[in-house]
C-alpha positions as CSV (number, residue, x, y, z in Angstrom):
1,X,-56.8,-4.3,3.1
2,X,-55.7,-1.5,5.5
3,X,-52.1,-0.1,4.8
4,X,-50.5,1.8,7.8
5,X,-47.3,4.0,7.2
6,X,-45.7,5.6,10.3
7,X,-42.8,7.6,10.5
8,X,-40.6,8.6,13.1
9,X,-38.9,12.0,13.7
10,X,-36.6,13.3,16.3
11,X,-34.9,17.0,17.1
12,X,-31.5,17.6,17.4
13,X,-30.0,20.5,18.4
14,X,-26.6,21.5,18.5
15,X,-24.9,25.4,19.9
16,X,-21.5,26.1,19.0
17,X,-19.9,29.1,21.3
18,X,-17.2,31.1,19.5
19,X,-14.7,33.7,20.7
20,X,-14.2,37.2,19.4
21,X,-12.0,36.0,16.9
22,X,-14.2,32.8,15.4
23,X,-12.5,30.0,17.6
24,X,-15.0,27.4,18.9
25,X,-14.7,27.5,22.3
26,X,-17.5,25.5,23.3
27,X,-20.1,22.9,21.6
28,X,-23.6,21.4,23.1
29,X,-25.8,18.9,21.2
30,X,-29.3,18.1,23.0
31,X,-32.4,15.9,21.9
32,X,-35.2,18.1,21.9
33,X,-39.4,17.3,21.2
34,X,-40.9,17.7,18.2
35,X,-44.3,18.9,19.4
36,X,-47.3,17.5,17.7
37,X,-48.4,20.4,15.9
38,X,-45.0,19.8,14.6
39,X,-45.5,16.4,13.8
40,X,-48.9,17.1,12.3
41,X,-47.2,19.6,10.0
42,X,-44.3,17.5,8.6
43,X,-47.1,14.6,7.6
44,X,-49.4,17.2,5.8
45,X,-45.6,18.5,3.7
46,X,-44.8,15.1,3.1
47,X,-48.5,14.3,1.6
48,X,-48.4,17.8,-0.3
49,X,-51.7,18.5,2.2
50,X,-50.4,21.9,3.0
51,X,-49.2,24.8,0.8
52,X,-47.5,26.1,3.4
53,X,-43.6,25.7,3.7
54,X,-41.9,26.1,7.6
55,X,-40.8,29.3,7.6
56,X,-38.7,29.7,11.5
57,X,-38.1,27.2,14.1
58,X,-38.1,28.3,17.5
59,X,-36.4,27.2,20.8
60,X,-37.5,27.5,24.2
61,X,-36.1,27.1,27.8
62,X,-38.1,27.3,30.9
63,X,-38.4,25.1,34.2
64,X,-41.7,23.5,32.6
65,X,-41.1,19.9,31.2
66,X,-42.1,20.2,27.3
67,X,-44.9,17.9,26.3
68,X,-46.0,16.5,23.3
69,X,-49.2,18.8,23.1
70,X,-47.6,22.1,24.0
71,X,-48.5,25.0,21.1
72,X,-46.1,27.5,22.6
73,X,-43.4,27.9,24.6
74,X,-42.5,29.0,27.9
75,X,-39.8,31.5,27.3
76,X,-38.1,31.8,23.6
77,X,-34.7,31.9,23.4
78,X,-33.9,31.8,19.5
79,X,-36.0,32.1,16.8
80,X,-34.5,32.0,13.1
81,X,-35.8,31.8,9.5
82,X,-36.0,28.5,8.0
83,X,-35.6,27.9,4.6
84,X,-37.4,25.2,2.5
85,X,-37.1,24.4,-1.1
């Protein structure tokens, strides 16, 4: 017998704008890809494959549509640490 397990995951990612003084003065929330090196990454965490932990996340704008195979991106705009335990 041939078990098959899929899961499915999504981005999400939401910018808050704040003033000088800590008011919110503006809020976005966008879908955004998960690219499949991505993808490839969360499975081998998930099995305990991979040593490795995700360390930044990085986000990109550019005039090029995104797509699923894409390794890097156009133009970064943020990239932050990213903390697993």
């Amino acid at each position: 017998m041939v078990m098959q397990n899929s899961i499915k995951v999504s981005g999400r990612v939401e910018a808050t704008l704040k003033d000088r003084f800590g008011n919110i003065v503006g809020n976005r929330v966008r879908r955004n890809l998960v690219v499949n090196t991505g993808l490839s990454q969360i499975v081998d965490l998930l099995q305990a494959l991979s040593p490795r932990q995700v360390k930044f996340i990085e986000l990109g704008a550019g005039s090029t549509s995104v797509a699923a195979g894409d390794s890097a991106l156009t133009d970064d705009v943020l990239k932050t640490n990213f903390v697993t335990d």
